[in-house]
C-alpha atoms as an extended CHARMM CRD file, in Angstrom:
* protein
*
       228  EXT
         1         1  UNK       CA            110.3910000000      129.3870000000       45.7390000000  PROA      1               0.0000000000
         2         2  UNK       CA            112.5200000000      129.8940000000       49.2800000000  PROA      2               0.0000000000
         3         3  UNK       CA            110.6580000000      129.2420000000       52.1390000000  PROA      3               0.0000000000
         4         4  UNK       CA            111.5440000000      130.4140000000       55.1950000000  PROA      4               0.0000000000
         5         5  UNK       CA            108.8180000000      129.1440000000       57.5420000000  PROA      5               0.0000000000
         6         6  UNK       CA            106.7860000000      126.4320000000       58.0330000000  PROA      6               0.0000000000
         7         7  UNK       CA            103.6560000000      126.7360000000       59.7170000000  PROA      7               0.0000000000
         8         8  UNK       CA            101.7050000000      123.0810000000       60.7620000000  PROA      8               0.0000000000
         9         9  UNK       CA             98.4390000000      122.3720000000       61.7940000000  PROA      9               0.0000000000
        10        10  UNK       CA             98.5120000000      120.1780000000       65.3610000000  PROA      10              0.0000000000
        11        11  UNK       CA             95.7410000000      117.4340000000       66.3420000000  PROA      11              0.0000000000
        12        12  UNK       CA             95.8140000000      115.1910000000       62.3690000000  PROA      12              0.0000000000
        13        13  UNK       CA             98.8200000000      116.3930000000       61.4300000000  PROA      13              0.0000000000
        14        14  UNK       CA            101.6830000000      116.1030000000       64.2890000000  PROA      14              0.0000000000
        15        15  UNK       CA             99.6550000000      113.9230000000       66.8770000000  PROA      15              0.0000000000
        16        16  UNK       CA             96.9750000000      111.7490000000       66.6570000000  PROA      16              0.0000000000
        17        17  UNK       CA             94.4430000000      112.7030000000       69.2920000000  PROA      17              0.0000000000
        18        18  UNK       CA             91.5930000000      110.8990000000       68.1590000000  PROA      18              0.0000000000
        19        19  UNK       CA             91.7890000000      108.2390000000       71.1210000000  PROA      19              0.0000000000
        20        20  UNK       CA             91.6990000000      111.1690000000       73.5950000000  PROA      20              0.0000000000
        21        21  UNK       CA             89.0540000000      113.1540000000       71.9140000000  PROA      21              0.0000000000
        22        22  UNK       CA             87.0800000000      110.0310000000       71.4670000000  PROA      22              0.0000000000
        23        23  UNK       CA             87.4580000000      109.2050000000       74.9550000000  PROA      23              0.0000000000
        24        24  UNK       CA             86.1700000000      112.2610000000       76.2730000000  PROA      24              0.0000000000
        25        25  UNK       CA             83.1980000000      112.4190000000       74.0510000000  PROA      25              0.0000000000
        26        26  UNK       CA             81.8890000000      109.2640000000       75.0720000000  PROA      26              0.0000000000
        27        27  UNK       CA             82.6540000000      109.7420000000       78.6160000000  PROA      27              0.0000000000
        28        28  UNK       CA             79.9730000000      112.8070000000       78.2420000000  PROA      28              0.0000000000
        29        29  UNK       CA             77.9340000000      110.7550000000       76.6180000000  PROA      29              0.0000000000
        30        30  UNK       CA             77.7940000000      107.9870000000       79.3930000000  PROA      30              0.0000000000
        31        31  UNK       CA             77.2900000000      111.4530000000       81.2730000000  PROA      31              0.0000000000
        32        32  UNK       CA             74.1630000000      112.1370000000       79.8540000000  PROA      32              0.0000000000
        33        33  UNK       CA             72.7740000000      108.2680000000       79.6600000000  PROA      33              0.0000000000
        34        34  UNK       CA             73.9480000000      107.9670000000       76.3320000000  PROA      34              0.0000000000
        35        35  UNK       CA             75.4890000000      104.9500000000       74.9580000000  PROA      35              0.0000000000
        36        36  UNK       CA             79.4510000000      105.2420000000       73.4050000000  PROA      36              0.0000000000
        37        37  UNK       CA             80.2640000000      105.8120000000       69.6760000000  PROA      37              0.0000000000
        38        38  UNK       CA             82.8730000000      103.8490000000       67.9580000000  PROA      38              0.0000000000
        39        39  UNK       CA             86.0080000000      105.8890000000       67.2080000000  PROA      39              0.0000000000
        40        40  UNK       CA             85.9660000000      105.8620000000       63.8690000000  PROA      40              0.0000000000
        41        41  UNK       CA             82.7370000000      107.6740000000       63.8180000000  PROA      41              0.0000000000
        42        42  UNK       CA             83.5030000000      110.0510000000       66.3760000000  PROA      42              0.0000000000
        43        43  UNK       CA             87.0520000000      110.7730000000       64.0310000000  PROA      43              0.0000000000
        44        44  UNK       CA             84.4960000000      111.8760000000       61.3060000000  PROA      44              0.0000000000
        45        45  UNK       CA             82.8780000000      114.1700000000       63.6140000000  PROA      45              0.0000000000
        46        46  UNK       CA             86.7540000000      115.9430000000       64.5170000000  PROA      46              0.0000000000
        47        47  UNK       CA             87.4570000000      119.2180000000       62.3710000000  PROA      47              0.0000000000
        48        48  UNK       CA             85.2330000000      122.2880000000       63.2180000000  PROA      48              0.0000000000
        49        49  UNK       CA             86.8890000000      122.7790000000       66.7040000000  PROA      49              0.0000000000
        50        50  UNK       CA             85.0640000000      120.9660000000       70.6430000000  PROA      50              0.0000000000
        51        51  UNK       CA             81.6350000000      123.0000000000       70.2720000000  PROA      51              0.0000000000
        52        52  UNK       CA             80.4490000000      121.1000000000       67.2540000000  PROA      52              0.0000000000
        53        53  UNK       CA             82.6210000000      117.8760000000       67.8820000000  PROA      53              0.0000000000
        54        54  UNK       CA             80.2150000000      117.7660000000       71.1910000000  PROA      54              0.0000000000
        55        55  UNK       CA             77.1660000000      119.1520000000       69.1170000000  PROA      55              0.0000000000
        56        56  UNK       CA             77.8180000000      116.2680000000       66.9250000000  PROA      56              0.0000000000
        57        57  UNK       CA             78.3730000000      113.5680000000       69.2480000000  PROA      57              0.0000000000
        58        58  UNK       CA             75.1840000000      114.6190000000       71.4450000000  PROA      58              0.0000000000
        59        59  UNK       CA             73.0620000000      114.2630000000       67.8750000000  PROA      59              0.0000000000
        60        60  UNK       CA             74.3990000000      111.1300000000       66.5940000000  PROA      60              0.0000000000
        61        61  UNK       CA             70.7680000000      109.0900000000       67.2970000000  PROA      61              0.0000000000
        62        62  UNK       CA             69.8730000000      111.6880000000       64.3250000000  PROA      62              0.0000000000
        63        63  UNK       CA             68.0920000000      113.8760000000       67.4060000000  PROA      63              0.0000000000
        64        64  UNK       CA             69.1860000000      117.7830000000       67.1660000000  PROA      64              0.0000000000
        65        65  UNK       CA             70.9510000000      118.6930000000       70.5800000000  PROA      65              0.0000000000
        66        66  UNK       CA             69.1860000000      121.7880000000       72.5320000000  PROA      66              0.0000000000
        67        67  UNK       CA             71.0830000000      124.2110000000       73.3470000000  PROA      67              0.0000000000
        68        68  UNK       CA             71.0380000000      123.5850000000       77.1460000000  PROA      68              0.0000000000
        69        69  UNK       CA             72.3430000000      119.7970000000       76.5370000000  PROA      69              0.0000000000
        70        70  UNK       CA             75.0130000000      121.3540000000       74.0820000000  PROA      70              0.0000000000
        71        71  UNK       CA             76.0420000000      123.4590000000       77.0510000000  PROA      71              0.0000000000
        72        72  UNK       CA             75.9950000000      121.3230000000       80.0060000000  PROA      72              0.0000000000
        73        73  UNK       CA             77.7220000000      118.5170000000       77.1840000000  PROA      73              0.0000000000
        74        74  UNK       CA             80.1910000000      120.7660000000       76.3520000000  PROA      74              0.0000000000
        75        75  UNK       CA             81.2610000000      121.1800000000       80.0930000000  PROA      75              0.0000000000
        76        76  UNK       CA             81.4890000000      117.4930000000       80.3470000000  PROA      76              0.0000000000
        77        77  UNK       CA             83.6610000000      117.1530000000       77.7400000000  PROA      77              0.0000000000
        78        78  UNK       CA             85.8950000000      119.6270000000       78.6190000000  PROA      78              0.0000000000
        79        79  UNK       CA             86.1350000000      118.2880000000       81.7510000000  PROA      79              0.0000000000
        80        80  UNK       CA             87.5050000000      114.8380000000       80.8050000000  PROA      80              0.0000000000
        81        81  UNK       CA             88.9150000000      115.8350000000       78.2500000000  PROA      81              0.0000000000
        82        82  UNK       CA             91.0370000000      117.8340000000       80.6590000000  PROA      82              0.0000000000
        83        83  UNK       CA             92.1200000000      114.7650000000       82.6620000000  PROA      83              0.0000000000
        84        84  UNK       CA             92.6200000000      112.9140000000       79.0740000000  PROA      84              0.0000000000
        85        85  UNK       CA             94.4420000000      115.1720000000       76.8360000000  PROA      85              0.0000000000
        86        86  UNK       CA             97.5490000000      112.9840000000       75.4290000000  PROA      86              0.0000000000
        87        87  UNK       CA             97.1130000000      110.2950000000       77.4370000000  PROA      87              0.0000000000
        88        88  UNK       CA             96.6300000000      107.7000000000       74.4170000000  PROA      88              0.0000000000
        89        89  UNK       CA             97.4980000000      110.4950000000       72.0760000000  PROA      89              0.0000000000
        90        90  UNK       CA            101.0460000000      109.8210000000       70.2550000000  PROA      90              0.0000000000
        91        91  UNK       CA            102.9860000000      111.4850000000       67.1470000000  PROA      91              0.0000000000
        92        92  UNK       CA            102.6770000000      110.4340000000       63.4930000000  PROA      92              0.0000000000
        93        93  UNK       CA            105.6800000000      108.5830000000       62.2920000000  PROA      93              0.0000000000
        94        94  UNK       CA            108.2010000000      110.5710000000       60.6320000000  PROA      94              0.0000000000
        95        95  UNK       CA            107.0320000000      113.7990000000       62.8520000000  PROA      95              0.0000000000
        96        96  UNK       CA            110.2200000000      114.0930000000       64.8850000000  PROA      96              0.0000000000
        97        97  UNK       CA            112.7360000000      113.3530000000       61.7140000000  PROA      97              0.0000000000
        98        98  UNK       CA            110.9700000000      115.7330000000       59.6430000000  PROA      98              0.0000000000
        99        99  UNK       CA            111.0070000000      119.1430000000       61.8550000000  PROA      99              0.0000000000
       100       100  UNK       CA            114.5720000000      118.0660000000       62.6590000000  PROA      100             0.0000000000
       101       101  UNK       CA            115.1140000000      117.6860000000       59.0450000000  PROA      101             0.0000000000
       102       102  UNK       CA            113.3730000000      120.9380000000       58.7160000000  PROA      102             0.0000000000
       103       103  UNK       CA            115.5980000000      122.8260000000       60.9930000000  PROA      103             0.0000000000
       104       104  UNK       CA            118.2450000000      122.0850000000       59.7290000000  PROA      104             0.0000000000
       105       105  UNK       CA            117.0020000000      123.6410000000       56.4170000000  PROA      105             0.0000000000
       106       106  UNK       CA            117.2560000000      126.6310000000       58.7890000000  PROA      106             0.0000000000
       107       107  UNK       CA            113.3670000000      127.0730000000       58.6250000000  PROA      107             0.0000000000
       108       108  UNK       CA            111.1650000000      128.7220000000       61.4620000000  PROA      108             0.0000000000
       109       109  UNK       CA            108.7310000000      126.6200000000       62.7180000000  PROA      109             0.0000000000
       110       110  UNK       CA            104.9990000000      127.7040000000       63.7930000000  PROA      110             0.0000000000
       111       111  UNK       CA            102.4040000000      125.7390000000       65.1690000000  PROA      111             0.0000000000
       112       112  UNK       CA             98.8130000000      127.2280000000       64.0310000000  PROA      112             0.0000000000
       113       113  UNK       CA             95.9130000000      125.1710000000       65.7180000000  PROA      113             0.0000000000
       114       114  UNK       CA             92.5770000000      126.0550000000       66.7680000000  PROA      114             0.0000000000
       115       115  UNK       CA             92.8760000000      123.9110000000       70.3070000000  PROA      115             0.0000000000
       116       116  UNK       CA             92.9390000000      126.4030000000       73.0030000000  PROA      116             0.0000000000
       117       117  UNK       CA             95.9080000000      127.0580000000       74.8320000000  PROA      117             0.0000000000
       118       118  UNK       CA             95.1270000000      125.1140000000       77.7020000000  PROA      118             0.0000000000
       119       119  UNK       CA             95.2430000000      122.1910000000       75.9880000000  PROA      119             0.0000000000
       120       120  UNK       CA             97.5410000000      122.6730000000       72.8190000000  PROA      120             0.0000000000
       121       121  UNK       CA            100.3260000000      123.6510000000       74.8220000000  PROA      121             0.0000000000
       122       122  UNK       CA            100.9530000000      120.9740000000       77.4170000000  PROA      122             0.0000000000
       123       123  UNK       CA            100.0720000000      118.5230000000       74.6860000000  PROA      123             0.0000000000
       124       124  UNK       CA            103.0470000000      119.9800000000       72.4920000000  PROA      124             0.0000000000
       125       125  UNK       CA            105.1270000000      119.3780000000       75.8700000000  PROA      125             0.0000000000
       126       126  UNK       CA            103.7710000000      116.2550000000       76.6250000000  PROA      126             0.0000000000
       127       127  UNK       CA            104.6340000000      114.5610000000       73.1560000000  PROA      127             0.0000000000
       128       128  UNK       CA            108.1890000000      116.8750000000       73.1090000000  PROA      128             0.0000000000
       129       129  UNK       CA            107.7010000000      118.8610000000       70.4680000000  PROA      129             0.0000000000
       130       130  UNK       CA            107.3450000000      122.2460000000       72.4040000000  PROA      130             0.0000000000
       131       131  UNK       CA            111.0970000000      123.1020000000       71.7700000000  PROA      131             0.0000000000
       132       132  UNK       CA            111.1730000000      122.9120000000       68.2240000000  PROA      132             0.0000000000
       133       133  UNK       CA            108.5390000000      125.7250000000       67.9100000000  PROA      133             0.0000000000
       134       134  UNK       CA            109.5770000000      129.8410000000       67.1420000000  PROA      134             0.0000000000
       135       135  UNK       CA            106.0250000000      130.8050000000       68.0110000000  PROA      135             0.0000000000
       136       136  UNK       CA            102.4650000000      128.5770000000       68.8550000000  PROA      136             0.0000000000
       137       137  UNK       CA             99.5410000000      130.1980000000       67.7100000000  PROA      137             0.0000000000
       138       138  UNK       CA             96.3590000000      128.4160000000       69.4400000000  PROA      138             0.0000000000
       139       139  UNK       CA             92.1930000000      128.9030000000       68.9200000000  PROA      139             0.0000000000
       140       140  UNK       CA             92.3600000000      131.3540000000       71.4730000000  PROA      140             0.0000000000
       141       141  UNK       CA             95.5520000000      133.2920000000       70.5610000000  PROA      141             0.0000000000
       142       142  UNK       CA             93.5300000000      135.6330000000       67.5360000000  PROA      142             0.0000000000
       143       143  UNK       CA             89.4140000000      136.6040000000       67.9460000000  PROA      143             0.0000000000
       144       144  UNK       CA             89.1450000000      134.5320000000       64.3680000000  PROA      144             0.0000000000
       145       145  UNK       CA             90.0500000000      130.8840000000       63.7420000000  PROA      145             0.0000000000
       146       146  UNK       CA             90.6760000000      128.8910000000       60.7860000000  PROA      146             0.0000000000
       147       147  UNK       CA             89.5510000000      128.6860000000       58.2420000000  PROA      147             0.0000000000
       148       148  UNK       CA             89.9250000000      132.3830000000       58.6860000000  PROA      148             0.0000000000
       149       149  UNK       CA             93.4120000000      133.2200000000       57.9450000000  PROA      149             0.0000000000
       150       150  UNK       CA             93.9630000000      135.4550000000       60.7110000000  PROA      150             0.0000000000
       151       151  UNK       CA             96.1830000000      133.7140000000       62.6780000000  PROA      151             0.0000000000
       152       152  UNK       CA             97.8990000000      132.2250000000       59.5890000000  PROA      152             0.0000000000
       153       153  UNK       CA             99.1130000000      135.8980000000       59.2320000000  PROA      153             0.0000000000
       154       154  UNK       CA             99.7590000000      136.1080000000       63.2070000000  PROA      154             0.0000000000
       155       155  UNK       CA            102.2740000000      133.5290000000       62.9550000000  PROA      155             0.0000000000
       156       156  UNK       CA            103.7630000000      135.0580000000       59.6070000000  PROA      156             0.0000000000
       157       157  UNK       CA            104.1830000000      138.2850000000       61.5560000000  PROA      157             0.0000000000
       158       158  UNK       CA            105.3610000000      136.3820000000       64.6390000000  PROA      158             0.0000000000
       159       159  UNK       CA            107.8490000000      134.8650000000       62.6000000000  PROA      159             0.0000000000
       160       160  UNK       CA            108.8070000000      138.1610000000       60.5390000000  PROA      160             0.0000000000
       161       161  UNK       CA            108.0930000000      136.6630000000       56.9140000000  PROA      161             0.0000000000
       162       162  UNK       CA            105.6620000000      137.5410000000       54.1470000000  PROA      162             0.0000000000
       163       163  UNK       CA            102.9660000000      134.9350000000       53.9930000000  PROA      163             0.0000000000
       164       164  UNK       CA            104.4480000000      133.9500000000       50.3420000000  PROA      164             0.0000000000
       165       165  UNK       CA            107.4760000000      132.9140000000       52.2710000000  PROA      165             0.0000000000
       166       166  UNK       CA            105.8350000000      130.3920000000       54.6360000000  PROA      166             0.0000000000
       167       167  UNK       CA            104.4260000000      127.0320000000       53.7330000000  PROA      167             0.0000000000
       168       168  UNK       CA            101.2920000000      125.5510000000       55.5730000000  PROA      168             0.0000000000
       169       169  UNK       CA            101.2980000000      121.5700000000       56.2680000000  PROA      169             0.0000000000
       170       170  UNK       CA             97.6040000000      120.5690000000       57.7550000000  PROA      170             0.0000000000
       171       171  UNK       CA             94.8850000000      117.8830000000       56.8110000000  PROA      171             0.0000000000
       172       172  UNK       CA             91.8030000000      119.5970000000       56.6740000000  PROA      172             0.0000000000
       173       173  UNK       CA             89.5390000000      121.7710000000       54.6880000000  PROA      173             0.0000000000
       174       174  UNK       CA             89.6160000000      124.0770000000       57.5590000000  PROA      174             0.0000000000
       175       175  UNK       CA             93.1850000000      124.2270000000       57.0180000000  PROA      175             0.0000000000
       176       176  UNK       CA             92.8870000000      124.7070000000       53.1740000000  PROA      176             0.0000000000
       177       177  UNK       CA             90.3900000000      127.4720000000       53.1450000000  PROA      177             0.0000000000
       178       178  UNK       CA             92.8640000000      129.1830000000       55.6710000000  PROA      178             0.0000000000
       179       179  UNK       CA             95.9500000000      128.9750000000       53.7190000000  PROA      179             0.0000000000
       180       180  UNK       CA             94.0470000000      129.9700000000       50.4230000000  PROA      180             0.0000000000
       181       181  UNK       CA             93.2070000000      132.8500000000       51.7290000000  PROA      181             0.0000000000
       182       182  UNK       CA             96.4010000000      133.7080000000       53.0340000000  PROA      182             0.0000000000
       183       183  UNK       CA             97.9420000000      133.0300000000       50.3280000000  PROA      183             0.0000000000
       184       184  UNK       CA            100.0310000000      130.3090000000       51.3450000000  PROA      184             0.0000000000
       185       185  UNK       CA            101.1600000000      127.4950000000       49.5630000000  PROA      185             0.0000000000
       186       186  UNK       CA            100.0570000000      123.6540000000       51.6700000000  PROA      186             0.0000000000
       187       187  UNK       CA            100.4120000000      120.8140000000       51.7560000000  PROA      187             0.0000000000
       188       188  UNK       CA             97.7060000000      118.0020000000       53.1470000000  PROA      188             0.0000000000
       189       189  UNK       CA             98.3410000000      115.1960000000       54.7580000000  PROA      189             0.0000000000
       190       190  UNK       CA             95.7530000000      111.7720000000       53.8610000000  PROA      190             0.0000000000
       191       191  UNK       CA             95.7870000000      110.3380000000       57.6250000000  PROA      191             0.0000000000
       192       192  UNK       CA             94.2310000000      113.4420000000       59.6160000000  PROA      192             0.0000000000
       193       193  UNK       CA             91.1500000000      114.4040000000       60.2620000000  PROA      193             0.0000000000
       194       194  UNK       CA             89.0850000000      116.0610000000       57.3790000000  PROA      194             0.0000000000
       195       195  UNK       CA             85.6690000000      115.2020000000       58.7370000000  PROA      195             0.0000000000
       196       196  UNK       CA             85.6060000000      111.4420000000       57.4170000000  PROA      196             0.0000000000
       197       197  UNK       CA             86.3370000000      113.4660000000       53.4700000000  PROA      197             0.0000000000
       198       198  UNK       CA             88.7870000000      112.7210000000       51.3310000000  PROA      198             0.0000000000
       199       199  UNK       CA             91.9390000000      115.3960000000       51.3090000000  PROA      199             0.0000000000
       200       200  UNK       CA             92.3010000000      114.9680000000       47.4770000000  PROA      200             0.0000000000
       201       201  UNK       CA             88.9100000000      116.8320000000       47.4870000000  PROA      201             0.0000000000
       202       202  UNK       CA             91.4000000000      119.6480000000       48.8940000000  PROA      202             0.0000000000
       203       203  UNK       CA             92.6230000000      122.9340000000       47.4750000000  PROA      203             0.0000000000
       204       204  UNK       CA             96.4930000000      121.8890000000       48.3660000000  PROA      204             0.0000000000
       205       205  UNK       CA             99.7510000000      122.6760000000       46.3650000000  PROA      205             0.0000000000
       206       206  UNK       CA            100.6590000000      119.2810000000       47.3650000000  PROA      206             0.0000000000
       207       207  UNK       CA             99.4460000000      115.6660000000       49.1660000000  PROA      207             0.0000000000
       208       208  UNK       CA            102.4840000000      114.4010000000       51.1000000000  PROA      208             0.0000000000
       209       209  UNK       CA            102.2990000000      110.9110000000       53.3630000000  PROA      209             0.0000000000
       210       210  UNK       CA            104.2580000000      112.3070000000       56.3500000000  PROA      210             0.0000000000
       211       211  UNK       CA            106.4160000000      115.1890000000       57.9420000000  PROA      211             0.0000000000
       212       212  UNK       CA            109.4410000000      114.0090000000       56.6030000000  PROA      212             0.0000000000
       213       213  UNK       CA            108.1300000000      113.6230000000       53.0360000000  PROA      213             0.0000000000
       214       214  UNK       CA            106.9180000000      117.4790000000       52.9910000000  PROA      214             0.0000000000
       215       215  UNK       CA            110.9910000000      118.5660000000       54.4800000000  PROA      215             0.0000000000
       216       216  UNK       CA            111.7510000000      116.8520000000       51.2400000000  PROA      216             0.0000000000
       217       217  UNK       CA            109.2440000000      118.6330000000       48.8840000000  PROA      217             0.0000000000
       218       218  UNK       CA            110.2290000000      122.0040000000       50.4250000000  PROA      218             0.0000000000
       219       219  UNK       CA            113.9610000000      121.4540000000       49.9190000000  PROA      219             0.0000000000
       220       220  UNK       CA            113.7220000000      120.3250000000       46.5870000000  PROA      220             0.0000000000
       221       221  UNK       CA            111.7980000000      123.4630000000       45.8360000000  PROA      221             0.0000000000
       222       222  UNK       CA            114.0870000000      125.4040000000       47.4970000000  PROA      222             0.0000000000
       223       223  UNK       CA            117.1090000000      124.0920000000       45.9790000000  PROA      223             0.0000000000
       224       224  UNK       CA            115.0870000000      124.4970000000       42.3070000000  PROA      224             0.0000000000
       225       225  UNK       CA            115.1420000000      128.1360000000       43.0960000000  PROA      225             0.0000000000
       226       226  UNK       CA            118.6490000000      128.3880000000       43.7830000000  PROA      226             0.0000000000
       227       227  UNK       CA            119.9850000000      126.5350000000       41.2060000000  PROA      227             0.0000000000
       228       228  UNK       CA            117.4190000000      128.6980000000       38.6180000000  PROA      228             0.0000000000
């Protein structure tokens, strides 16, 4: 197969986020005279985009959140999460090296995330990654988000390829049951955030341990289909 883009999930599979995220869900939850979470539970509760991330976090005591907690949580959160976003947030190792090594493959690079643009892109710009991306597709870019594949497609036609030309690199089911339905090949990645589940439980072509590692699996398929 030739690839000619590469399309990654953001928050689990660039950057780590979790201490941000984290940080801003207990912060609502001293809000609302709640006592803080550890991270590691709150990184279970990552995956399904802020709404249920808050939903969750507000019903951890094993209490269903009404609606008008949800709400006036969810504008707490999004609040500090505003003043918090990639301040202890930092890049996977071997992120940089592989979408240099990438480039230089002469692939087109998309970001596909369901973070809304107010907070995916100064992130991107924050860790200094915005330049290496063609096109940044965000939660509030397309009216569907993963694991629809709608803006899996966006960025395809963003990028002018066929979807069988791109390769998705993410770390979550959302991210799998997007792809799939695109039908693009993925790989997963085993340190993101796949709701505390394990990613070999994942429809993937592929589990790869960093960024760098999946440049190296795409040019060795690449260079398979030259040499065929």
């Amino acid at each position: 197969m030739q690839f000619s883009g590469i399309l990654f999930d953001l928050d689990g599979t660039l950057i780590d986020t979790i201490p941000d995220l984290a940080g801003a869900a207990n912060a609502m939850r001293l809000d609302m005279g709640m006592t803080p979470i550890s991270q590691d539970i709150l990184a279970t509760y990552v995956g399904k985009g802020m709404e249920q991330l808050v939903i969750r976090s507000l019903g951890h005591e094993g209490q269903p959140a009404e609606m008008d907690l949800v709400m006036r949580g969810l504008a707490r959160y999004t609040d500090h999460y505003r003043k918090l976003n990639g301040k202890r947030s930092h890049l996977y190792p071997g992120v940089l090296a592989g979408l240099q090594d990438f480039q230089a493959q002469g692939m087109r690079l998309a970001v596909v995330t369901n973070k809304s643009t107010e907070f995916a892109l100064p992130l991107l710009r924050q860790q200094g990654l915005a330049d290496f991306f063609d096109v940044i597709v965000c939660g509030d870019t397309c009216p569907r988000k993963k694991p629809d594949p709608m803006p899996l497609f966006h960025a395809c036609s963003l990028l002018d390829i066929q979807p069988t030309q791109a390769l998705f690199i993410g770390d979550s089911i959302n991210d799998a049951l997007a792809a799939r339905s695109a039908g693009i090949r993925m790989l997963a990645l085993p340190y993101g955030y796949n709701e505390g589940n394990p990613v070999q439980s994942l429809p993937v072509d592929a589990i790869v341990g960093s960024i760098i590692e999946a440049a190296r699996w795409a040019a060795e398929r690449s260079s398979h289909t030259e040499h065929a």
